[in-house]
C-alpha positions in Angstrom: 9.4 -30.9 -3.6 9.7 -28.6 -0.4 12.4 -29.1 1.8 11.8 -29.8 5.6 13.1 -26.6 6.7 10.4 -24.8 4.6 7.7 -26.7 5.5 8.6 -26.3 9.2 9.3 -22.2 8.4 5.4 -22.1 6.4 3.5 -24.1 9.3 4.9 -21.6 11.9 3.8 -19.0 9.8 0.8 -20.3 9.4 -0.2 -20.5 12.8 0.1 -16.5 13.6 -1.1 -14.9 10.1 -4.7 -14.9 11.6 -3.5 -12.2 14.8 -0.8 -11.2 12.0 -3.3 -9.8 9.4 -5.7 -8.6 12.6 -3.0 -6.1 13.4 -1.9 -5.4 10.2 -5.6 -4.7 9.1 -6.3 -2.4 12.5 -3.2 -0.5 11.8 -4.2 0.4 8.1 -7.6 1.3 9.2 -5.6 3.9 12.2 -3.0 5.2 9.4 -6.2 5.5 6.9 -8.3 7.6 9.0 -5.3 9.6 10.3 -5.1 10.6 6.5 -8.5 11.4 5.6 -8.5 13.9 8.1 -4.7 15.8 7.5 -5.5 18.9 5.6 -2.7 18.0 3.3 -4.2 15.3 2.6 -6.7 15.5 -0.8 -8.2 11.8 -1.0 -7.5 8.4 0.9 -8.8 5.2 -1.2 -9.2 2.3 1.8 -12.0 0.1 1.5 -12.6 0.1 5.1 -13.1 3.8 5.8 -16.8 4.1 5.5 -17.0 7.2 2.7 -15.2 4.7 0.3 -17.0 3.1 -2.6 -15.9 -0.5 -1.9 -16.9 -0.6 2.1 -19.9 -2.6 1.7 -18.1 -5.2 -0.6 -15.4 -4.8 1.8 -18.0 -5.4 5.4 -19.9 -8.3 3.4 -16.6 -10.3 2.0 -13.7 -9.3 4.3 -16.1 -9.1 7.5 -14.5 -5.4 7.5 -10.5 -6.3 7.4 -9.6 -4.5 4.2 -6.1 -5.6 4.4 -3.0 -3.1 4.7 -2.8 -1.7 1.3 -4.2 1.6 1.0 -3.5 5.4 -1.2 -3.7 8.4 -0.9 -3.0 11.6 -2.5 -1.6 14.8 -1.4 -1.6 18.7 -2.2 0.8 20.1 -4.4 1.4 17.7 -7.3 4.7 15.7 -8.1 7.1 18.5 -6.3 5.4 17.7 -3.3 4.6 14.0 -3.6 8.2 13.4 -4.5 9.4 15.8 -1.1 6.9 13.5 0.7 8.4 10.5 -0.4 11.9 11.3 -0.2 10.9 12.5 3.4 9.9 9.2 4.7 12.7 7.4 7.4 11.1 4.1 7.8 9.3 3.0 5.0 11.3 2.1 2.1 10.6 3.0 -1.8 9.6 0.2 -3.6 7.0 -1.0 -5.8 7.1 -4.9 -5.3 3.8 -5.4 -3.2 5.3 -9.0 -2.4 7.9 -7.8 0.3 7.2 -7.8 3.7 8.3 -4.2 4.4 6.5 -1.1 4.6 7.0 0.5 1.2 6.2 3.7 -1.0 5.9 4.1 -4.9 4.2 6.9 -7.2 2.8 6.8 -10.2 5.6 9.7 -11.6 8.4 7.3 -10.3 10.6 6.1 -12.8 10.0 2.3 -11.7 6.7 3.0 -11.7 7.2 3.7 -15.1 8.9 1.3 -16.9 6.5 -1.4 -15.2 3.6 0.3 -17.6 6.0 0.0 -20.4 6.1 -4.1 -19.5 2.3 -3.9 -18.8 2.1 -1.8 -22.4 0.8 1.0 -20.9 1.8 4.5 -22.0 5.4 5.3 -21.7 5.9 8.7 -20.3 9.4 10.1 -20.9 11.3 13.1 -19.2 12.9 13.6 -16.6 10.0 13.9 -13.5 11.5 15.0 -10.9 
């Protein structure tokens, strides 16, 4: 059973995630489109820029609000995606999309990695980086 506390903690919650996800939704869409147009930039994969293949799914089921996940992928291969990464001050590098914190992963991380290997996909061995 749920304690007091949580249910107390979950109902407050509850009442902001509307505005919470409104903001985080807008700011994605900003950070998105800031992307697709830095030359360094080779592709950006968000459902709510309009070029992307899932924007009319996106308009007709999430009236537009594509949520704050989005990729993107950059010139220069893993030398430069991993500078990029290793670059960044206040988003940390993670790969559980649970967490409430800005966060990074690639798909040449190590962590990265090893979750294939549970998800038996392809192990790639070496040292990446």
């Amino acid at each position: 059973a749920i304690s007091p506390m949580n249910s107390f903690q979950i109902m407050l919650g509850l009442e902001t995630l509307g505005l919470r996800m409104d903001r985080h939704c807008e700011n994605a869409m900003v950070v998105a489109g800031h992307l697709e147009q830095h030359p360094q930039v080779k592709w950006v994969n968000y459902a709510g820029l309009a070029n992307s293949k899932h924007h009319d799914v996106c308009q007709k089921i999430l009236a537009g609000r594509a949520s704050g996940i989005l990729s993107f992928g950059i010139e220069g291969g893993i030398e430069a995606g991993s500078k990029f990464i290793d670059a960044l001050q206040m988003i940390l590098r993670l790969v559980n999309i649970l967490l409430i914190w800005a966060k990074t992963t690639a798909p040449f991380d190590k962590v990265f990695l090893l979750l294939k290997v549970f998800s038996n996909w392809w192990l790639v061995t070496g040292n990446l980086y």
